[in-house]
C-alpha positions, 0 to 999 in steps of 0.5 A: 500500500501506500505510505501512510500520510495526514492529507490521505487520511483526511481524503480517507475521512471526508470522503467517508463522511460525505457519504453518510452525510449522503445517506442521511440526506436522502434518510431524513426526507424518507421519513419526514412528513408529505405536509414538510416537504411540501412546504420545505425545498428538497435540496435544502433538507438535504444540503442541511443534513450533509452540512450537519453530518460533516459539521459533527463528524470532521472537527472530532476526527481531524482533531484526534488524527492530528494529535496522533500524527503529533505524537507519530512524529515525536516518538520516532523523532526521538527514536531516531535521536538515540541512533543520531546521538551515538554519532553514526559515521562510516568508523564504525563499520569494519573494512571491506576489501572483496568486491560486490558483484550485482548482476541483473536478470539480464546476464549480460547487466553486471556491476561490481564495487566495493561494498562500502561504495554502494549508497542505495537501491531504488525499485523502479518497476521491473528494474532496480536504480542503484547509487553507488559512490565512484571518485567522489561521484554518485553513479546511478545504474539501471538493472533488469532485477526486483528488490528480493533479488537484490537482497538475494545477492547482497544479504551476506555482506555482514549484514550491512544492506537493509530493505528500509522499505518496499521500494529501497534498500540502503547500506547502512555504511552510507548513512549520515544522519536519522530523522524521525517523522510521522512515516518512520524515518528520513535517511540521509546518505554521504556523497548524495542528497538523496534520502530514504525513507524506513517505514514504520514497520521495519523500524523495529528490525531496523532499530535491532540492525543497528544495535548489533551493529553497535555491539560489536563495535562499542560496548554500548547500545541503542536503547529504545 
C-alpha cells in the first residue's frame, strides 16, 4: 500500500463522511412528513443534513488524527535521536576489501564495487536504480532485477544492506544522519542528497540492525 500520510487520511475521512452525510440526506426526507416537504425545498433538507453530518463528524476526527500524527512524529523523532546521538559515521563499520558483484536478470547487466561504495537501491518497476559512490561521484545504474533479488545477492555482506522499505534498500555504511517523522524515518546518505525513507514497520528490525551493529563495535547500545 501506500505510505501512510495526514492529507490521505483526511481524503480517507471526508470522503467517508460525505457519504453518510449522503445517506442521511436522502434518510431524513424518507421519513419526514408529505405536509414538510411540501412546504420545505428538497435540496435544502438535504444540503442541511450533509452540512450537519460533516459539521459533527470532521472537527472530532481531524482533531484526534492530528494529535496522533503529533505524537507519530515525536516518538520516532526521538527514536531516531538515540541512533543520531551515538554519532553514526562510516568508523564504525569494519573494512571491506572483496568486491560486490550485482548482476541483473539480464546476464549480460553486471556491476561490481566495493561494498562500502554502494549508497542505495531504488525499485523502479521491473528494474532496480542503484547509487553507488565512484571518485567522489554518485553513479546511478539501471538493472533488469526486483528488490528480493537484490537482497538475494547482497544479504551476506555482514549484514550491512537493509530493505528500509518496499521500494529501497540502503547500506547502512552510507548513512549520515536519522530523522524521525510521522512515516518512520528520513535517511540521509554521504556523497548524495538523496534520502530514504524506513517505514514504520521495519523500524523495529531496523532499530535491532543497528544495535548489533553497535555491539560489536562499542560496548554500548541503542536503547529504545
Amino acid at each position: 500500500g501506500q505510505r501512510w500520510t495526514v492529507g490521505r487520511h483526511l481524503i480517507a475521512i471526508f470522503t467517508s463522511i460525505s457519504i453518510i452525510g449522503l445517506v442521511n440526506g436522502f434518510y431524513v426526507q424518507y421519513i419526514l412528513s408529505d405536509a414538510y416537504l411540501a412546504h420545505n425545498d428538497h435540496f435544502e433538507i438535504y444540503l442541511s443534513q450533509f452540512a450537519y453530518t460533516h459539521a459533527i463528524g470532521l472537527f472530532p476526527v481531524v482533531l484526534v488524527l492530528l494529535i496522533f500524527e503529533v505524537r507519530e512524529r515525536n516518538y520516532y523523532v526521538e527514536q531516531s535521536g538515540h541512533i543520531q546521538n551515538k554519532s553514526l559515521n562510516e568508523q564504525v563499520f569494519a573494512q571491506q576489501v572483496e568486491l560486490l558483484r550485482i548482476v541483473g536478470d539480464n546476464a549480460s547487466e553486471e556491476l561490481s564495487m566495493i561494498p562500502s561504495d554502494f549508497l542505495f537501491a531504488r525499485a523502479s518497476g521491473n528494474y532496480v536504480e542503484l547509487y553507488y559512490a565512484e571518485n567522489d561521484t554518485v553513479v546511478k545504474a539501471v538493472l533488469r532485477l526486483t528488490l528480493s533479488g537484490l537482497m538475494d545477492q547482497v544479504s551476506g555482506e555482514d549484514g550491512y544492506f537493509f530493505q528500509t522499505h518496499r521500494s529501497y534498500v540502503v547500506n547502512l555504511q552510507a548513512i549520515s544522519n536519522v530523522e524521525g517523522n510521522a512515516q518512520g524515518y528520513t535517511l540521509a546518505l554521504h556523497h548524495t542528497e538523496e534520502s530514504v525513507p524506513v517505514s514504520r514497520g521495519k523500524i523495529s528490525v531496523f532499530n535491532d540492525v543497528m544495535n548489533g551493529i553497535w555491539a560489536c563495535h562499542s560496548s554500548q547500545s541503542f536503547v529504545f
